[in-house]
TORPAMI-547068 format. One record per residue: x, y, z of N, C-alpha, C in turn; residue number from 1; residue in three letters. Coordinates in steps of 0.1 Angstrom, whole numbers, padded with zeros to 4 digits. Each point is the difference from the previous one (the first is absolute). Layout:
# residues N
X_Y_Z_X_Y_Z_X_Y_Z_NUM_ALA
...
This chain:
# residues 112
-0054_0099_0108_0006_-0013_0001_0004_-0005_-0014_1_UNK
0006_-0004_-0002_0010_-0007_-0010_-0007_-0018_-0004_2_UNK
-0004_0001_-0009_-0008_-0014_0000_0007_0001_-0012_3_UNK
-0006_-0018_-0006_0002_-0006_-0015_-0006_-0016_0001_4_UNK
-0009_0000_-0005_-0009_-0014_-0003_0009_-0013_0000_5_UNK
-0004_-0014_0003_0006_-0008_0004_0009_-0006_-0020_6_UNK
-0012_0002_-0007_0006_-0004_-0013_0013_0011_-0002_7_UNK
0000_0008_-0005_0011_0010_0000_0014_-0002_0004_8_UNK
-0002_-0006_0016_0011_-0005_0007_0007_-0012_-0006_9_UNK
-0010_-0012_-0002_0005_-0013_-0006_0003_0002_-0007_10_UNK
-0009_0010_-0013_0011_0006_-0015_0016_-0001_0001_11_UNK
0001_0013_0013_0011_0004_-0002_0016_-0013_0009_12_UNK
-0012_-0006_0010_0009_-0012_0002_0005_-0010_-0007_13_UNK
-0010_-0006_-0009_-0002_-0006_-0011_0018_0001_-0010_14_UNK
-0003_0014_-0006_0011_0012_-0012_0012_-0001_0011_15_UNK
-0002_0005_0014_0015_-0001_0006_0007_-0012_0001_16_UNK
-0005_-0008_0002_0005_-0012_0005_0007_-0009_-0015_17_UNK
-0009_0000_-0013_0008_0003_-0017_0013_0003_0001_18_UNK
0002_0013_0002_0009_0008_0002_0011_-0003_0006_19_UNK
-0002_-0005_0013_0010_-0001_0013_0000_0009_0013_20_UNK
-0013_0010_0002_-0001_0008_0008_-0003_-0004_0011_21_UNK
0010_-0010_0008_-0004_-0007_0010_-0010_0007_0018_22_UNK
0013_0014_0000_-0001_0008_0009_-0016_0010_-0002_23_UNK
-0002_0003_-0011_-0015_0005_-0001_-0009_-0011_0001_24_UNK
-0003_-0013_-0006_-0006_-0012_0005_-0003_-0001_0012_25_UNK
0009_0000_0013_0000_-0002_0009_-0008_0015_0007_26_UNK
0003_0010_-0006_-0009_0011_0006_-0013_0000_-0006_27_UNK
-0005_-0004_-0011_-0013_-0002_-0002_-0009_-0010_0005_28_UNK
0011_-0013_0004_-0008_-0010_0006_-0003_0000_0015_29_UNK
0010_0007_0008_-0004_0006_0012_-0015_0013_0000_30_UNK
0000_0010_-0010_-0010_0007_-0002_-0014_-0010_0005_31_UNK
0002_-0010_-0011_-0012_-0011_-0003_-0006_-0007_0015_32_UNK
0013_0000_0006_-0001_-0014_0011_-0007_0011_0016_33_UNK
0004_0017_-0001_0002_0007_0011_-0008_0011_-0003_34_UNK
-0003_0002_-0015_-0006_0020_0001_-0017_-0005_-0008_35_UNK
-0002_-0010_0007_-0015_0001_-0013_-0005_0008_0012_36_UNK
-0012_0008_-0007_-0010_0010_0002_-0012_-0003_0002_37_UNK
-0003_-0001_0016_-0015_-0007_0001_-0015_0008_-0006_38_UNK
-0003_-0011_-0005_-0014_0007_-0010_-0011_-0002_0013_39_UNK
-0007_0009_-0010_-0019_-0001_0013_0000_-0012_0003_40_UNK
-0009_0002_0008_-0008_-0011_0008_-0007_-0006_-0007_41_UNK
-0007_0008_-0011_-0012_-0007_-0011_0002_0002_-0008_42_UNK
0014_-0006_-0007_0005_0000_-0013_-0001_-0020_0002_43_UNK
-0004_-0002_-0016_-0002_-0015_-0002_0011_-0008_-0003_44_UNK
0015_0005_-0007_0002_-0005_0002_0015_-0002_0011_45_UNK
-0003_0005_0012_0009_0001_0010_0015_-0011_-0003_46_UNK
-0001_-0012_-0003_0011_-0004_-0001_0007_-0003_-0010_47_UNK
-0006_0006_-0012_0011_0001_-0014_0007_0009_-0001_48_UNK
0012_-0007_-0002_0010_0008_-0004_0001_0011_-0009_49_UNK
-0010_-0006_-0014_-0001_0006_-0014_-0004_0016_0003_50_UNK
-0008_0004_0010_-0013_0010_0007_0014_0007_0010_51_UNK
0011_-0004_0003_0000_0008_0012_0016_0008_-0002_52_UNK
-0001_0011_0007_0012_0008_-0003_0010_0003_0008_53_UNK
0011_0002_-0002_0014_-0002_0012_0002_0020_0003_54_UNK
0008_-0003_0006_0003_0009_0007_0016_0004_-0009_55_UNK
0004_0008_-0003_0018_0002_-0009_0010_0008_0008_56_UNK
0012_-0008_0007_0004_0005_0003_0018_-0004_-0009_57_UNK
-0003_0006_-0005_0011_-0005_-0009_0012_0015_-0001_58_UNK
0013_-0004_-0001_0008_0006_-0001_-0002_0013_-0014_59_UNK
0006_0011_-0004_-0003_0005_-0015_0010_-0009_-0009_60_UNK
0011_-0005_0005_0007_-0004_-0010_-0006_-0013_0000_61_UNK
-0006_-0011_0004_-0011_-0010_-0005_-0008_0004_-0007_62_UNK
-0008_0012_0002_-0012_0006_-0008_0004_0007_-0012_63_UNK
0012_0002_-0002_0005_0004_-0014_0005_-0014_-0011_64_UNK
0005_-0008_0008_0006_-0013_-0001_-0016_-0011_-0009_65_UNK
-0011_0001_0010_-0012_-0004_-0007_-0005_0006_-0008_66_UNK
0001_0013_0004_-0007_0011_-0017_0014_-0002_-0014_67_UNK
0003_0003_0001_0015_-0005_-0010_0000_-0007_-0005_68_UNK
-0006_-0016_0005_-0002_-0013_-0003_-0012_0000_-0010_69_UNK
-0014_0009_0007_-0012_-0007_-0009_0002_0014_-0012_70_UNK
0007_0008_0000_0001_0013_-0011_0010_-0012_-0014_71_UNK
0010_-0007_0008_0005_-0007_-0012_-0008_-0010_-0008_72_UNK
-0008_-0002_0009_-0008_-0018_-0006_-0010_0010_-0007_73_UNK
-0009_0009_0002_-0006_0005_-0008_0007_0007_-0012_74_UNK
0015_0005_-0001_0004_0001_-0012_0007_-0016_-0007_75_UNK
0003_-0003_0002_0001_-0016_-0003_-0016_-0009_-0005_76_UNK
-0007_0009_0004_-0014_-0009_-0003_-0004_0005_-0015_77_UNK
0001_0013_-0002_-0002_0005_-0013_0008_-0007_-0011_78_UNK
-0016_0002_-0009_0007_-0005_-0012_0014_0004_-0010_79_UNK
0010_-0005_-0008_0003_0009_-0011_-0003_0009_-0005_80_UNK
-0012_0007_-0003_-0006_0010_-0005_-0004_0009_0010_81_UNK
0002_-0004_0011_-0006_0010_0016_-0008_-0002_0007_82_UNK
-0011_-0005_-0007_-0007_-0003_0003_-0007_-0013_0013_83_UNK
-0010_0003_0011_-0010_-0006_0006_0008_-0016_0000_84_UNK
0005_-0009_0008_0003_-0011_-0006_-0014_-0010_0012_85_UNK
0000_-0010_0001_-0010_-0008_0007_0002_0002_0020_86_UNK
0012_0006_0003_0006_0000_0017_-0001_0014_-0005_87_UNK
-0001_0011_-0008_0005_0010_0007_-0012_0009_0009_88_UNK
-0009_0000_-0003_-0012_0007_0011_0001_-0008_0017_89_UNK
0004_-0011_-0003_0005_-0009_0015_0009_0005_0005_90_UNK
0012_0005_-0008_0011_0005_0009_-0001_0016_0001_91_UNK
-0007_0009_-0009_-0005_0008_0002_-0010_0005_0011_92_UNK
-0007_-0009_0005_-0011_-0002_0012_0011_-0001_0012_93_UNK
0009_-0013_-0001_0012_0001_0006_0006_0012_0012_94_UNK
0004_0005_-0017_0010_0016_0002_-0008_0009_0008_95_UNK
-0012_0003_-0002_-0008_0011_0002_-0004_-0005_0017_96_UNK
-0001_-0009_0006_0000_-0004_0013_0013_0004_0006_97_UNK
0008_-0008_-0004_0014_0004_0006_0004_0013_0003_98_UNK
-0004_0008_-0011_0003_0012_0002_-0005_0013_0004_99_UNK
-0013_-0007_0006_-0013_0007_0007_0007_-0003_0013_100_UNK
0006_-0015_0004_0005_0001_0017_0010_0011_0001_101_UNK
0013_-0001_-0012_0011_0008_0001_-0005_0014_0003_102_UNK
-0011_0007_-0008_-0008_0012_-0001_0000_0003_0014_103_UNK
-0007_-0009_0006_-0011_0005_0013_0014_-0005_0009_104_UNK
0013_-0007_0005_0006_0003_0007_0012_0010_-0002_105_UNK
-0003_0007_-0014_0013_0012_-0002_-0008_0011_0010_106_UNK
-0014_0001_-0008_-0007_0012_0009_-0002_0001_0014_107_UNK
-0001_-0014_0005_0001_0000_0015_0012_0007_0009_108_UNK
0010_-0005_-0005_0013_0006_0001_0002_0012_0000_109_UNK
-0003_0010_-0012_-0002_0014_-0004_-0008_0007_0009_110_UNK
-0014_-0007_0007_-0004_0008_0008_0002_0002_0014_111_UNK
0010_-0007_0004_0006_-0007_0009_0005_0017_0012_112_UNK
């Protein structure tokens, strides 16, 4: 299954919506509203959001569209000198989710 944590999502709602990415907005906020992933029975805290994880059913060209987005903000985050700036391990956290969903639905595909 194709998951991605509830923060991750708002990240990327958050950055698209900046932008003008109206049509991926709308597919992440359907994700939110339709693919959450029911947790145990005796998990504490069953109805936060922060704890719970969606389901991705996202197009590749959205999922390149959101990786593309947080690869630039993390080069934009660095400093002059290249360096670490105060957002870049956030958008780097970012990237490395997004591209763990892209991952796991190229190979689903492949094995297809």
């Amino acid at each position: 299954m194709n998951k991605i944590d509830y923060y991750s999502i708002i990240e990327a709602i958050n950055e698209l919506t900046r932008i003008g990415k109206k049509e991926i907005v709308c597919n992440l906020q359907t994700i939110v509203k339709h693919k959450k992933i029911a947790k145990p029975e005796k998990h504490s805290k069953k109805d936060d959001l922060f704890t719970s994880y969606f389901e991705v059913d996202l197009s590749e060209d959205d999922l390149n569209e959101i990786i593309d987005l947080f690869a630039d903000l993390e080069i934009t985050s660095l400093t002059a000198d290249g360096e670490a700036g105060s957002k870049t391990n956030h958008y780097v956290s970012l990237l490395d989710r997004w591209s763990n969903v892209r991952f796991r639905i190229t190979n689903l595909y492949q094995n297809d």
